[in-house]
C-alpha positions in Angstrom: -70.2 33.9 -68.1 -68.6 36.6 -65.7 -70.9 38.5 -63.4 -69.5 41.9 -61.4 -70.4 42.6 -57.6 -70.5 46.6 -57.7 -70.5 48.4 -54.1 -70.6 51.8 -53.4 -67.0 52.2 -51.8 -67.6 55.6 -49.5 -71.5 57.0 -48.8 -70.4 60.4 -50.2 -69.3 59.1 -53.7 -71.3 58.8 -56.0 -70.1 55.9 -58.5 -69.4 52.2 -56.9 -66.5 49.8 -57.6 -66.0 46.5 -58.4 -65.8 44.1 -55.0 -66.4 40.8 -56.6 -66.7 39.0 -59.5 -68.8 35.1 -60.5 -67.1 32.7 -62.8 -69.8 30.2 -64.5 -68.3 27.9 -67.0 -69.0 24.7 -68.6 -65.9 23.5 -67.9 -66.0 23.7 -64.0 -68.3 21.5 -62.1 -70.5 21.1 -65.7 -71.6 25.1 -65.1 -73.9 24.0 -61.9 -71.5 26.3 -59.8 -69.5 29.3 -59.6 -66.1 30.4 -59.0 -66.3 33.2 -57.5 -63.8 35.9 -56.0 -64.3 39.0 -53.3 -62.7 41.0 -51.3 -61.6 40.8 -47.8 -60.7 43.3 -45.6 -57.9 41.2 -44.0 -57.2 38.9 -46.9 -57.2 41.2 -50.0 -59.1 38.3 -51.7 -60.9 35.1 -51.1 -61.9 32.8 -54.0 -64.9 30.9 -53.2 -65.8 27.2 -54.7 -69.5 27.4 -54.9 -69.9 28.4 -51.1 -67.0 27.2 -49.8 -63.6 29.0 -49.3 -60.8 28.2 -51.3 -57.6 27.7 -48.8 -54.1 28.1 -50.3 -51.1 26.7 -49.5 -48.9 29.1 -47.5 -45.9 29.3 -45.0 -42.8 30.7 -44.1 -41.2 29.4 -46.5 -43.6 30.4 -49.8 -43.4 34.2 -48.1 -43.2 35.8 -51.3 -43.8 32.7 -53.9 -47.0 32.5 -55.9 -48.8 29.7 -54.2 -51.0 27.2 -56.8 -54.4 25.3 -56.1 -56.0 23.3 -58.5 -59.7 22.4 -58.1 -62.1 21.0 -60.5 -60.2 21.6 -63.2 -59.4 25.4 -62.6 -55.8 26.0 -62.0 -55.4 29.4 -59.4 -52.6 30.9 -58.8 -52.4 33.8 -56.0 -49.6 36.3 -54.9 -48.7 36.8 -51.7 -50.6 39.3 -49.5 -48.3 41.7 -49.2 -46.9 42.4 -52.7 -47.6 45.4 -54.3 -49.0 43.5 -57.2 -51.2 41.7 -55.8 -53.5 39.2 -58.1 -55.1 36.2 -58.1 -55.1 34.3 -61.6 -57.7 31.5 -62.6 -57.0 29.0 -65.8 -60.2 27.2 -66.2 -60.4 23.6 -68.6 -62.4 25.5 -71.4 -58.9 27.6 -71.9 -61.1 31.0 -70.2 -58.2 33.1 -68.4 -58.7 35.7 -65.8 -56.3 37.8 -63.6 -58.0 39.9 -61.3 -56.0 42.5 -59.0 -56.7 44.2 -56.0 -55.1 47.9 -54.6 -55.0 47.6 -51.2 -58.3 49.7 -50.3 -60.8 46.6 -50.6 -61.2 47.7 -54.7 -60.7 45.3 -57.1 
């Protein structure tokens, strides 16, 4: 299942956006946790493994490369900070696919 984290993204507006969304699946860690990704005000995105953070790999050198992490069976694949087309992808074992963008303002 996918769960949404809504958040009111100014006092004076009245509708909320999407800041986060939960990842439960069968196929990652038998469904007992979820993958789950938010926003960061520095980051653009961090993708969380139950409760803790997952890190990936960076460096000079992978400036502008998509940079992979595999984890219990869900492949994740996340552009670098700065493109303008900033996404994190997730490929879980059950075959669920799920790119998730993010603008630059903390809205997903």
């Amino acid at each position: 299942s996918v769960h949404y984290r809504f958040m009111k993204l100014d006092d004076s507006h009245n509708g909320t956006v999407t800041v986060g969304v939960a990842i439960e699946d069968p196929s990652f860690k038998k469904g007992k946790e979820a993958l789950a990704i938010v926003t960061h005000p520095t980051r653009r995105l961090d993708v969380y493994d139950g409760s803790n953070i997952v890190r990936f790999p960076g460096g000079k050198k992978r400036k502008n490369k998509l940079r992979k992490k595999v984890i219990f069976g869900a492949s994740m694949w996340m552009t670098s900070k700065n493109s303008p087309n900033f996404n994190v992808r997730v490929r879980l074992a059950s075959g669920l696919m799920i790119r998730i963008r993010e603008n630059g303002f903390g809205v997903m």
